[in-house]
Structure formats: structure tokens, C-alpha cells
LUMPALUM-971139 format. One line per 2 residues: number of its first residue (from 0); their letters; for each residue x, y, z of N, C-alpha, C. Coordinates in Angstrom, 3 decimals. Example, Ala and Ser with C-alpha at 12.3 -4.5 7.8 and 13.67 -1.06 7.14 Angstrom:
residues 2
0> as> 13.190,-5.690,7.800,12.300,-4.500,7.800,13.200,-3.300,7.800  12.850,-2.250,7.080,13.670,-1.060,7.140,12.900,0.030,7.870
This chain:
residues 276
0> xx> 54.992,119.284,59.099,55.032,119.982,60.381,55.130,121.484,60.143  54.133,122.214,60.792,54.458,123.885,60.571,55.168,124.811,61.618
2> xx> 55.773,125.104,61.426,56.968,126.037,61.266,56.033,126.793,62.508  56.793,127.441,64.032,56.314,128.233,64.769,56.556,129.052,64.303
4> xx> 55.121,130.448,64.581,55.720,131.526,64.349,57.158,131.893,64.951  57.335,133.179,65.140,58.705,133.910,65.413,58.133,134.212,67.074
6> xx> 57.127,134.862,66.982,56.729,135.288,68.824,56.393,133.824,69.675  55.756,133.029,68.986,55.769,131.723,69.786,57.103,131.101,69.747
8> xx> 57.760,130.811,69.059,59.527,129.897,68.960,60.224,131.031,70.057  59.842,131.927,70.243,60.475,133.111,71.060,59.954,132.756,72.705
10> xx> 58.638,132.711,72.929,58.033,132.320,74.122,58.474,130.979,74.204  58.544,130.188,73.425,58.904,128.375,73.786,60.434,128.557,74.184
12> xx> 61.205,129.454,73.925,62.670,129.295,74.174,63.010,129.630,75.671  61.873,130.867,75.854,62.052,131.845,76.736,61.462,130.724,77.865
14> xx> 60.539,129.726,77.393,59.984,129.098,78.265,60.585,128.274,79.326  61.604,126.909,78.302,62.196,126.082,78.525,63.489,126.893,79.152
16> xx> 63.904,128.122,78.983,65.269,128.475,79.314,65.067,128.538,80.802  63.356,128.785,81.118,63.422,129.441,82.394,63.190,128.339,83.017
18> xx> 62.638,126.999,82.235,62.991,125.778,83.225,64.155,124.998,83.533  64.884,125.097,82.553,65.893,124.494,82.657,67.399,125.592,83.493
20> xx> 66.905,126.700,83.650,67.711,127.262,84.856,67.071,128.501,85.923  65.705,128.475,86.081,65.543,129.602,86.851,65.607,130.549,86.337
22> xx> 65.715,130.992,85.014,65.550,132.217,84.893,67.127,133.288,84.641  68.083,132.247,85.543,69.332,132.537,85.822,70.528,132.407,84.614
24> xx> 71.169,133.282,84.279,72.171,132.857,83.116,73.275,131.979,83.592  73.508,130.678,83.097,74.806,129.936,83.774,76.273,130.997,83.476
26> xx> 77.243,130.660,84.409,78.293,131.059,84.255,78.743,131.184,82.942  78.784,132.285,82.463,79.285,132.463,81.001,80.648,131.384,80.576
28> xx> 81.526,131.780,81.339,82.747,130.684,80.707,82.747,129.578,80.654  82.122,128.679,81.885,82.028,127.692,82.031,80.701,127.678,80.643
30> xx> 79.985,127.909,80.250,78.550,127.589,79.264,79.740,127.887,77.584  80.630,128.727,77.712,81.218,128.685,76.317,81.947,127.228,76.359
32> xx> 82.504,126.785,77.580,83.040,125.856,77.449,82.405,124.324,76.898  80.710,124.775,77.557,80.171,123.463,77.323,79.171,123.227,75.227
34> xx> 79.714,125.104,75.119,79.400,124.888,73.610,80.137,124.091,72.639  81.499,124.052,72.962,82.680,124.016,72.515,82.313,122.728,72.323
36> xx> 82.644,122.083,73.553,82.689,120.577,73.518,81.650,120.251,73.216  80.348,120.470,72.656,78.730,119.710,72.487,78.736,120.074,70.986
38> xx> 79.535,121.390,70.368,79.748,121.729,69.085,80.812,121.851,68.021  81.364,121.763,69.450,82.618,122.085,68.044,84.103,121.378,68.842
40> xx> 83.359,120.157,69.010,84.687,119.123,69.643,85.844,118.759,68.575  85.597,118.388,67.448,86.646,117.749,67.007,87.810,118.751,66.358
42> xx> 88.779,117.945,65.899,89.940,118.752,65.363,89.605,119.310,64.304  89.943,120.988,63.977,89.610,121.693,63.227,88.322,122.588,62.593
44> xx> 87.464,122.166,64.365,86.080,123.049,64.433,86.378,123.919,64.766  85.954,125.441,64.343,85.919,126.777,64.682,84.911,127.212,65.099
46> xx> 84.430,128.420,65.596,83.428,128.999,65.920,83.679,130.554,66.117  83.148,131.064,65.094,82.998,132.462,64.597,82.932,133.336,65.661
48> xx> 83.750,134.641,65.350,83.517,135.006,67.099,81.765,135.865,67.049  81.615,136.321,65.969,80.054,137.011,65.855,78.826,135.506,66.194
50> xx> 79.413,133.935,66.133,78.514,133.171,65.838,78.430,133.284,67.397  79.547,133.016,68.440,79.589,133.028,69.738,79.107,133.727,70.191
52> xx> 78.825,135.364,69.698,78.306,136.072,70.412,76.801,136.375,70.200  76.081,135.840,69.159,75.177,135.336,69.096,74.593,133.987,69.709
54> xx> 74.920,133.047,70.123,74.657,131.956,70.700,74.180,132.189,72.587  75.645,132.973,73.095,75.703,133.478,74.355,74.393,134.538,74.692
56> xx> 74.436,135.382,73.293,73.216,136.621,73.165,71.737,136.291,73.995  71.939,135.042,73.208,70.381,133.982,73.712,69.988,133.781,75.221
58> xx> 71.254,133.604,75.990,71.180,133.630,77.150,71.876,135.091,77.975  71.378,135.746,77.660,71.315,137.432,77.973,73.267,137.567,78.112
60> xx> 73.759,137.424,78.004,75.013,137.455,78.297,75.650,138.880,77.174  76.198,139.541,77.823,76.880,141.311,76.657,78.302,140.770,76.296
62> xx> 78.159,141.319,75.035,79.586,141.001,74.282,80.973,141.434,74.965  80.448,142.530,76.326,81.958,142.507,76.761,82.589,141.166,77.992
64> xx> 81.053,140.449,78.141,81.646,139.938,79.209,81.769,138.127,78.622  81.645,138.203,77.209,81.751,137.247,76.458,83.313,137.474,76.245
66> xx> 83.967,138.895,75.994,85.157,139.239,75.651,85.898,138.723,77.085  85.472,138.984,77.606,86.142,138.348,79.387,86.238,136.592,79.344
68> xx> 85.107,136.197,78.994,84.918,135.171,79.176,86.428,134.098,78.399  86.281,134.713,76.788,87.264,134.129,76.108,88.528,134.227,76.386
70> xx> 88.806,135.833,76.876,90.337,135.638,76.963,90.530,134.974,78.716  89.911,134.574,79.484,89.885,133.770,80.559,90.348,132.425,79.658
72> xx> 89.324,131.909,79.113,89.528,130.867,78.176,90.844,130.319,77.752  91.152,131.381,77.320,92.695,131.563,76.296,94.007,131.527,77.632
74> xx> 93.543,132.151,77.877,94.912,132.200,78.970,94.799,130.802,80.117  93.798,129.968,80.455,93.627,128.534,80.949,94.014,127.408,80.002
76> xx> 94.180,127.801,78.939,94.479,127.011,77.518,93.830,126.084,77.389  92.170,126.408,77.444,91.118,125.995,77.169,90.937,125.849,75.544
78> xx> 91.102,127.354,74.902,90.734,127.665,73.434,92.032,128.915,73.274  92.238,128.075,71.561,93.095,129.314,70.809,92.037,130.410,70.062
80> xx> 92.641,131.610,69.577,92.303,132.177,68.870,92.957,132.311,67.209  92.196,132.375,66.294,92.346,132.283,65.141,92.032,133.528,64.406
82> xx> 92.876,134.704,64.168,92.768,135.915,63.423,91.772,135.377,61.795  90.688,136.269,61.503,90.131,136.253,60.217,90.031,137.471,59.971
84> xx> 90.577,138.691,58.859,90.510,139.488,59.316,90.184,140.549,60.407  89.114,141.200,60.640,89.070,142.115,61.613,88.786,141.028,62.751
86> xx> 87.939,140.315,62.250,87.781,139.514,63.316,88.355,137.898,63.940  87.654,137.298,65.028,88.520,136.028,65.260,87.843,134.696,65.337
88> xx> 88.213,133.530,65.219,88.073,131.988,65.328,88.021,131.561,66.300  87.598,130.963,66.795,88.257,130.148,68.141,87.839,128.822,68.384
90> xx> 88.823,128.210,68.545,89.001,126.651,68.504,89.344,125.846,70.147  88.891,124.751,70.246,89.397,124.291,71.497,90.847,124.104,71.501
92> xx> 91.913,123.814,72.197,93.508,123.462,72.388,93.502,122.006,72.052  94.439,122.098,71.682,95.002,120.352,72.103,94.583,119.665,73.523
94> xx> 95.185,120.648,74.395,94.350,119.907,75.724,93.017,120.383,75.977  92.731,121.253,75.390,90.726,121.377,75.677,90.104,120.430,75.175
96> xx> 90.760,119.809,74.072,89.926,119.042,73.337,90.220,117.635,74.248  91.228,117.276,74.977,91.582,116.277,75.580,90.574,116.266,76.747
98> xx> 90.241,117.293,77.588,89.691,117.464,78.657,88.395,117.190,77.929  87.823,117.774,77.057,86.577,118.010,76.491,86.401,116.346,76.421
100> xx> 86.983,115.862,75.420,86.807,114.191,75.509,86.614,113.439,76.772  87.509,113.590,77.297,87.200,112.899,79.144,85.927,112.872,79.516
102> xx> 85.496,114.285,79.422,84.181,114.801,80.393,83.295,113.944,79.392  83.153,114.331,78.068,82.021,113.394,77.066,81.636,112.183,77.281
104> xx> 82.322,111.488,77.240,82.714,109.906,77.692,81.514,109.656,78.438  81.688,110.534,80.218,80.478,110.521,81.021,79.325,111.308,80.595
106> xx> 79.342,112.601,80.425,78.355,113.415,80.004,77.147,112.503,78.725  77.783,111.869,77.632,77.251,111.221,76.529,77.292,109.623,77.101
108> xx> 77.651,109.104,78.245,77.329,107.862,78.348,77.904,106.906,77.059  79.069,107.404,76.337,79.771,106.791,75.456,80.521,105.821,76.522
110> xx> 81.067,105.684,77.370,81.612,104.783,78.248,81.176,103.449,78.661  81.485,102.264,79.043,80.440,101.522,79.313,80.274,101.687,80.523
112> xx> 79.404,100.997,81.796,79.270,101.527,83.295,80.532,100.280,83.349  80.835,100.793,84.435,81.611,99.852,85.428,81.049,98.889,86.119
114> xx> 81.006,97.863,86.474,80.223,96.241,86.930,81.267,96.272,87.986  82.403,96.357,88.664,82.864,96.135,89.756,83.992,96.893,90.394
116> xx> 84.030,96.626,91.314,85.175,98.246,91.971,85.591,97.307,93.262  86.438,98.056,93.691,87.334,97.407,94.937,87.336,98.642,96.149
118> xx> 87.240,97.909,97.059,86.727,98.632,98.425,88.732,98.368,98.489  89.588,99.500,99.410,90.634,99.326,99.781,90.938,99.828,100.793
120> xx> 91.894,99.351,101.579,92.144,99.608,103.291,93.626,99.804,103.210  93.930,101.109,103.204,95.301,101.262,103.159,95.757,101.193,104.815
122> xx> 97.232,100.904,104.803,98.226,101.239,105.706,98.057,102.102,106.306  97.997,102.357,107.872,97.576,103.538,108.260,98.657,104.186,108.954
124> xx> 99.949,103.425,108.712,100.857,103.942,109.167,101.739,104.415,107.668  101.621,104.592,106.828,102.022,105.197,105.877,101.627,106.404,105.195
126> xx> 102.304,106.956,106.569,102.036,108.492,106.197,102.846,108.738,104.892  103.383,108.379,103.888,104.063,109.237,103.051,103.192,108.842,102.188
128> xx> 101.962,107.889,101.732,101.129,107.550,100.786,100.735,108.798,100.135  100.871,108.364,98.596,100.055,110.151,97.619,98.663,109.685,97.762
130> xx> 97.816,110.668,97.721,96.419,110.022,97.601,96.385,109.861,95.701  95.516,108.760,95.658,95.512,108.506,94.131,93.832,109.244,93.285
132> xx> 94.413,109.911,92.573,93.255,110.825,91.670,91.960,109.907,91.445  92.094,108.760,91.501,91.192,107.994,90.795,90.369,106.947,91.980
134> xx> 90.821,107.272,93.600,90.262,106.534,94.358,88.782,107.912,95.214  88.353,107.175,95.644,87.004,107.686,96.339,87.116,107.492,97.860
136> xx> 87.986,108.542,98.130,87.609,108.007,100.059,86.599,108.129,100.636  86.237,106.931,101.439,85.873,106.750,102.623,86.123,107.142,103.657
138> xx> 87.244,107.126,104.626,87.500,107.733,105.316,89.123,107.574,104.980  89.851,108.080,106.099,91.487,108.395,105.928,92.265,107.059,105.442
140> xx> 92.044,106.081,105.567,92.038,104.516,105.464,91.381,103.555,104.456  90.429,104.068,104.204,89.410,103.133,103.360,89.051,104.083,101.745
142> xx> 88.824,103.274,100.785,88.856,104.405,99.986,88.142,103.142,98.840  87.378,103.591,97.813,86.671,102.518,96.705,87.787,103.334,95.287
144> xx> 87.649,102.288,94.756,88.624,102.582,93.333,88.025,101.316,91.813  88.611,101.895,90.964,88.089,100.894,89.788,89.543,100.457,89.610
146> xx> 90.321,101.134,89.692,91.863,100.538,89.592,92.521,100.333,90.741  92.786,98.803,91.173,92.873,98.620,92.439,94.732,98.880,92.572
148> xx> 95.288,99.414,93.667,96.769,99.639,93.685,97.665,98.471,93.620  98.692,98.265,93.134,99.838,97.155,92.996,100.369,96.999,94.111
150> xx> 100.266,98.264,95.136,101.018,97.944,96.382,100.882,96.849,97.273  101.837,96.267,98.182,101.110,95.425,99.093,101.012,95.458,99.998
152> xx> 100.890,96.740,100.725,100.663,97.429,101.754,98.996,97.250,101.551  98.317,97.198,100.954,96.647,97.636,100.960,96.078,96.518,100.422
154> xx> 94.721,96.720,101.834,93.960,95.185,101.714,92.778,95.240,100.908  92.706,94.965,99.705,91.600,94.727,98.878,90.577,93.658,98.852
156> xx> 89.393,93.932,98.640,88.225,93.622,98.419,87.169,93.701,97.140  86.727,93.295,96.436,86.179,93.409,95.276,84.763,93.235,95.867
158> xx> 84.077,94.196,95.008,82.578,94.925,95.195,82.150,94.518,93.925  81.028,93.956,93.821,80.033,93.843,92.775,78.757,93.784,93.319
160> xx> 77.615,93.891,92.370,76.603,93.979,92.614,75.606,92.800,93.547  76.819,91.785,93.268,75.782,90.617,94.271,76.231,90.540,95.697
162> xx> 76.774,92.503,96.324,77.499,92.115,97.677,76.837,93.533,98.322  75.912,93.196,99.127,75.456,94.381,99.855,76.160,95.702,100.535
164> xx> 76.004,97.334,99.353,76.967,98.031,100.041,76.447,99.159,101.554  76.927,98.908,102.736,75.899,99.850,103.729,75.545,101.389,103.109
166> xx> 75.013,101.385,103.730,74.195,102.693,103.319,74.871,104.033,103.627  75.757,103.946,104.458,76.512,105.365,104.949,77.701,105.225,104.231
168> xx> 78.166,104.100,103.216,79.023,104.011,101.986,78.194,104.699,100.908  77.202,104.288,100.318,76.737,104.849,99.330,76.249,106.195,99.056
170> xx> 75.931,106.814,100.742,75.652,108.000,100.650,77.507,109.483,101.305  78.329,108.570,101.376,79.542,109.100,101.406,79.486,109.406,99.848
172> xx> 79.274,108.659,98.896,79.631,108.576,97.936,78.976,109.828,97.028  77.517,109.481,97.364,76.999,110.940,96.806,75.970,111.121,98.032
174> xx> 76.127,112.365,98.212,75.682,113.167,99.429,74.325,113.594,99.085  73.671,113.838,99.752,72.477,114.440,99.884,72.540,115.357,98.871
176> xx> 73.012,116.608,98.987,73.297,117.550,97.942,73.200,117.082,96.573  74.154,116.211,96.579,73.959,115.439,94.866,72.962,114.943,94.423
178> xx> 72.095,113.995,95.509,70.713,113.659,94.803,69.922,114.511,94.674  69.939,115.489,95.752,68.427,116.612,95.444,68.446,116.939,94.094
180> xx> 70.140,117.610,93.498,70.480,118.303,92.048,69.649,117.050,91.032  70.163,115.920,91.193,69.720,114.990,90.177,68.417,115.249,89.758
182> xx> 67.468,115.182,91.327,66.012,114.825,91.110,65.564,116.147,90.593  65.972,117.485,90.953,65.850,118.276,90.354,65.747,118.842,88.782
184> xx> 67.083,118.516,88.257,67.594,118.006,86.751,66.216,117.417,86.833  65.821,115.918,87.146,64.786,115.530,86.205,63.654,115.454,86.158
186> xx> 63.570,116.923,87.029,61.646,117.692,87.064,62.507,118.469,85.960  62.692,119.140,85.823,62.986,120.071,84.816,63.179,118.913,83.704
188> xx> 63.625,118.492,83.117,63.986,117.296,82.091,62.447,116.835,81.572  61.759,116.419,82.366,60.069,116.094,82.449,59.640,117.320,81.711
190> xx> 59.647,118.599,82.156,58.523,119.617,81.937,59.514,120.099,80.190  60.576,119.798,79.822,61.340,120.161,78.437,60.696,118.913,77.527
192> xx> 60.874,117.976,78.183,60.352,116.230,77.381,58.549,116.998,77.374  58.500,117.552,77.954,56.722,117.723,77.458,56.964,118.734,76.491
194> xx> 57.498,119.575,76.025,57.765,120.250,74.679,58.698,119.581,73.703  58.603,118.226,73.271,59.426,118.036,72.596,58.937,117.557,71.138
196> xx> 57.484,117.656,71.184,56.980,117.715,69.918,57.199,119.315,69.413  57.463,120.460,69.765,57.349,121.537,69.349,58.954,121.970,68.715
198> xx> 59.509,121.721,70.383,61.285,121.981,69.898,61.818,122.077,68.463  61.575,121.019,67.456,62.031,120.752,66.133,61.455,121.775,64.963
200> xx> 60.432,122.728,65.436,60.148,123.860,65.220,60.901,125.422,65.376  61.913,125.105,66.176,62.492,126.153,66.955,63.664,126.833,65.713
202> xx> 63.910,128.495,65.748,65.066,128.391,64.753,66.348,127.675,65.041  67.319,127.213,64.472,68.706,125.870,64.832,69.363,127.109,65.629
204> xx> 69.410,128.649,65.707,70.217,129.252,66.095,69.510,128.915,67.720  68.411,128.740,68.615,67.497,128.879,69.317,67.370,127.199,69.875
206> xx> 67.432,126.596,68.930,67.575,124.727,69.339,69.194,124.672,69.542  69.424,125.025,68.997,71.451,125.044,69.636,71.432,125.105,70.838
208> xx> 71.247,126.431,70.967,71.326,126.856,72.647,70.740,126.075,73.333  69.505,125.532,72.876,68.856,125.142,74.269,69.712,123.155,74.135
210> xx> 70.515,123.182,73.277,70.538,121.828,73.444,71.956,122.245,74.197  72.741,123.280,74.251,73.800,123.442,74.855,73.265,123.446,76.396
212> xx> 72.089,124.376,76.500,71.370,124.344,78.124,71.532,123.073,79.001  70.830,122.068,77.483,70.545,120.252,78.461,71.213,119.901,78.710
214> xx> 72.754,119.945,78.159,73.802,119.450,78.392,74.633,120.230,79.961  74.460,121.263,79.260,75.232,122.310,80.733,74.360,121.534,81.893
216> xx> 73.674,121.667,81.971,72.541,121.492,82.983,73.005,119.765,83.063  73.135,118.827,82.922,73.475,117.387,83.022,75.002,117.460,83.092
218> xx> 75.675,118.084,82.795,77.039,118.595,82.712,77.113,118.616,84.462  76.157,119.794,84.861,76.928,120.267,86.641,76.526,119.098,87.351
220> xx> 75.858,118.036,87.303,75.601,117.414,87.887,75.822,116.137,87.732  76.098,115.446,86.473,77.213,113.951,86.250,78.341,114.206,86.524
222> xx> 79.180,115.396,86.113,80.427,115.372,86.375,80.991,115.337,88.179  80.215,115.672,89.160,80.051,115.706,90.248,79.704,114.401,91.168
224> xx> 79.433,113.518,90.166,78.876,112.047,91.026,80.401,110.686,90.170  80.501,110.416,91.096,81.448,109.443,90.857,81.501,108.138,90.083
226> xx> 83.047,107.953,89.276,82.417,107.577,88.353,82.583,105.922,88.747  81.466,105.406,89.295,81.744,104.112,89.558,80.591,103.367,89.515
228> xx> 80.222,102.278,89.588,79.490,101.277,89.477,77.735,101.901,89.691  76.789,101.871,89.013,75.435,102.312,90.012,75.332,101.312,91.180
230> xx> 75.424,99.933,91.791,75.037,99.473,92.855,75.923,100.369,93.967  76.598,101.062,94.072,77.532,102.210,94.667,77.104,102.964,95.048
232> xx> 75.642,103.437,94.390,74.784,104.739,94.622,73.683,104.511,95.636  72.971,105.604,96.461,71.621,105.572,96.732,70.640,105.273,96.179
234> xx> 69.693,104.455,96.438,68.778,103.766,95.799,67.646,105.045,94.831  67.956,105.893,95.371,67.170,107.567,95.506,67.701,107.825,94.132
236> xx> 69.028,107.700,93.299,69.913,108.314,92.746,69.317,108.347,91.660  68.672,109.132,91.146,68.196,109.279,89.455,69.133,109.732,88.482
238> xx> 70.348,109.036,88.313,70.963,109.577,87.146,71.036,108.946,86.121  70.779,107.451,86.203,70.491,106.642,84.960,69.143,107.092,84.208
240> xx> 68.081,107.608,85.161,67.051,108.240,84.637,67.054,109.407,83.563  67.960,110.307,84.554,68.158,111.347,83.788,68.953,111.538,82.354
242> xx> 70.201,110.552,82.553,70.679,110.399,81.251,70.234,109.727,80.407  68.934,108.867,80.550,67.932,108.389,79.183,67.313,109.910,78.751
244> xx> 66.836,110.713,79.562,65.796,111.711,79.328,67.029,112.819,78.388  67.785,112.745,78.867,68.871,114.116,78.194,69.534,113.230,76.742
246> xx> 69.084,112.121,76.658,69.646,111.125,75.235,68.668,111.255,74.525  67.096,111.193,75.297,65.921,111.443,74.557,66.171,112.823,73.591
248> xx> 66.046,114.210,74.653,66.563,115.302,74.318,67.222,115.430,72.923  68.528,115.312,73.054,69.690,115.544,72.163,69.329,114.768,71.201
250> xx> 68.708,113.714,71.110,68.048,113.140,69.827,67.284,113.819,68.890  66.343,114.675,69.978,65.087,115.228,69.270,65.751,116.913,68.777
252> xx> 66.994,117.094,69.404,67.766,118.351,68.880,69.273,117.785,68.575  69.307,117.447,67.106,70.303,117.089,67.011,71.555,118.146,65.975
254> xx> 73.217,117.892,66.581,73.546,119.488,65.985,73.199,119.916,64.450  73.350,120.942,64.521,73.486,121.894,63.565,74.496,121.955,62.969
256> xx> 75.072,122.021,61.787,76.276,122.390,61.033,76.644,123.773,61.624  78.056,124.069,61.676,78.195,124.720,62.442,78.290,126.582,61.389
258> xx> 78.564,126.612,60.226,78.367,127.037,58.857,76.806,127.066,58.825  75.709,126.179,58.694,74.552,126.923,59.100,74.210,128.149,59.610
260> xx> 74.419,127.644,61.252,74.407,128.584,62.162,74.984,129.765,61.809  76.364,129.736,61.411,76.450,131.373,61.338,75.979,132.052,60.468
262> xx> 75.309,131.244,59.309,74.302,131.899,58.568,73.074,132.339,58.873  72.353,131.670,59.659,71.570,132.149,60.245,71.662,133.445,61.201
264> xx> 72.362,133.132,62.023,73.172,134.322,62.688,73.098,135.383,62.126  74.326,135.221,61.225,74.599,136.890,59.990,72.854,136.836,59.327
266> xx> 72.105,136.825,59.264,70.703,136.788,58.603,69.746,137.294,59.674  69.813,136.956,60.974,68.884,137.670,61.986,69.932,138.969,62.039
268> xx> 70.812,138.848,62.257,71.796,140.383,62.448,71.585,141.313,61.424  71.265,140.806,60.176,70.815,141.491,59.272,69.536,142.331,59.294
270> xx> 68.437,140.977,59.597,67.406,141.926,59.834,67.331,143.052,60.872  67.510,142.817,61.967,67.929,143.636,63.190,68.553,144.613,62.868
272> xx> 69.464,145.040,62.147,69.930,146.459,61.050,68.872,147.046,60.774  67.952,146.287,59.753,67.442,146.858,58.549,65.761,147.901,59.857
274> xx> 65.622,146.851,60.462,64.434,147.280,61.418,64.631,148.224,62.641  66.102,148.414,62.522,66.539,149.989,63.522,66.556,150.746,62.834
């Protein structure tokens, strides 16, 4: 396979970046966040602060507002910092990495789906009820859950796929808004899957990013749809679609050592010296 030039791997990046967001740079913090976890999840991954600011570079983002970005970071106790001389490390937390795991689970479809859920009808005279993190209301009364409550105040029902759910349930569940994003995601997903004989051409500093893109980009929009059964969903709902196409993806860009990269990095920074 031959190697793209440098002005074409440059136009193919520039290409796909502008499909996969408009043109638009995602929220810087939130996009360091989704490097973190797609690169440098496990215990005792670092990431160089020159490698970060090269990565972000890609998606037009200036080193001061990368400097914003992190110490936002730091002070949410997202990511520590790690002194190396002049410069710094930065690692996810104990709880970034906890949060980071959660979200993966769905994001990577490491989870299995859920096969059944319980429709529940609480007490409606129990006003002192907490609402529970993990249920999906319906309305003030009715609410779907995968963990059905111990109480016996609330009348349960078990939902599976061989029990017809109405249609103004499934679209409570995900709204209009949510499917357009999906179907959206996977026109864009389509027109990246048509460059994916080229991608593996791309420099790893340049396939990083854009595999951080697919993810960000499948990121705003799984984490937003609930996590429960597909017979639950609109028939409309392309997200099983989309997460074959973003598995396709990440296959065909798979990571980089993360020591690579900053070699590469320090090596374009180099040249970029020598040619000013």
C-alpha cells in the first residue's frame, strides 16, 4: 500500500474533519476528555502536554485555550497533572478513569444489550419518593427501569420484546431530537466508511485524531439515548446501525502507542523549526 503524499493525507483529514463536524471545532474540554478515555484509559497512561497540544492543534484549537481547557479539567477532577521537568503529564483521576469506564461500556458496546426492563407505577401519593438515577420517566407516576424497586408501594410490569410498546412510550424515550442526531451521525459515518481504504495511509498523529473525532461524534449522541432494551426505541432509531459503522471505523484506525505519537509529534515540530 503507498503511503499518501503529505498535501493529500492533509486534504483527506481536512476532508473527513469537515464531515464528521461541519467544519466546527468540538468543545475543546469535553474532546480532551474524549482523548483521554479512547487513549489513554488505563492506569498509568500519560499524555505529554506538547503531545496534547499537538493532537488538539489538528482541530484548530490555540495552546492557550488548551491551557484553559486542562486546568478546567484539573479542578473537576477529571485529570491530574504530572510535573516532567519544565514541562507536564497528565493522566486521568481515579474517578476520571471510573467515569471514563462507565461511558465505554456504552460508547464501545462492551456491555451486553439489555433483553428486558420493567414498566413501573409508583404511588402517587408519596410525595417523599427520591427519584431513582437509573429509572426513565414517563410521566410523574410511571417510569421504565432495568432495576426494578424492592418497594411495595410500586406496581410492576415486565417488558420484553414479545409485548407491544405504544408509540408515545418509545418516542418519550428518545425524542425526535435524538433520532434526527443519530441519522445524522450515520450520513456522516457513510461518507468516512467511503474513505476507509485510504485512512490507513494517514500520518498516526492525523488517524488519532480523527479516530478521537468518531468517537466524540458517537460519544454526543449514545450517551444521550437511554440505556435500555432496543424494542424500547423508535423503529426510526439508527443506533445499532451506527455503532456497527463506528466498530467498522475504529477497526480500520486502530490506537497508536501512545510513545509513538509523541514521536512523531516532536518530529513534525521539528521540521516546522527547521522550515521557519
Amino acid at each position: 500500500m503507498t503511503a499518501l503524499s503529505p498535501p493529500a493525507a492533509t486534504m483527506l483529514f481536512d476532508r473527513l474533519f469537515e464531515v464528521l463536524n461541519d467544519g466546527q471545532s468540538p468543545r475543546l474540554w469535553s474532546f480532551v476528555v474524549t482523548i483521554f478515555g479512547d487513549l489513554a484509559q488505563h492506569d498509568g497512561a500519560r499524555i505529554s502536554g506538547s503531545l496534547m497540544g499537538a493532537l488538539v492543534a489538528r482541530i484548530g484549537a490555540r495552546p492557550e485555550a488548551l491551557r484553559v481547557a486542562l486546568h478546567r479539567l484539573r479542578k473537576e477532577g477529571w485529570i491530574e497533572s504530572h510535573k516532567q521537568g519544565r514541562s507536564s503529564d497528565y493522566a486521568l483521576s481515579v474517578w476520571g478513569r471510573g467515569q471514563a469506564a462507565q461511558a465505554s461500556d456504552i460508547i464501545y458496546a462492551a456491555a451486553p444489550t439489555p433483553e428486558q426492563a420493567w414498566l413501573v407505577l409508583h404511588d402517587p401519593a408519596d410525595k417523599a419518593r427520591d427519584a431513582d438515577p437509573h429509572d426513565h420517566a414517563l410521566t410523574q407516576t410511571a417510569s421504565i427501569t432495568l432495576r426494578p424497586p424492592s418497594t411495595s408501594s410500586a406496581l410492576m410490569t415486565p417488558l420484553d420484546a414479545s409485548r407491544t410498546v405504544p408509540h408515545w412510550v418509545q418516542h418519550k424515550l428518545c425524542d425526535a431530537a435524538l433520532l434526527a442526531a443519530c441519522r445524522d451521525l450515520e450520513r456522516r459515518l457513510d461518507q468516512v466508511l467511503a474513505h476507509r481504504s485510504l485512512i490507513a495511509d494517514m500520518p498516526a498523529l492525523d488517524r488519532m485524531v480523527l479516530r478521537v473525532l468518531i468517537v466524540h461524534s458517537w460519544r454526543r449522541v449514545i450517551l444521550k439515548a437511554p440505556a435500555l432494551p432496543p424494542f424500547l426505541f423508535p423503529p426510526t432509531w439508527r443506533g445499532a446501525a451506527c455503532a456497527d459503522k463506528v466498530s467498522a471505523l475504529l477497526r480500520a484506525l486502530p490506537p497508536t502507542a501512545l510513545g509513538d505519537l509523541a514521536a512523531e509529534a516532536a518530529a513534525a515540530a521539528a521540521t516546522a523549526v527547521k522550515k521557519a
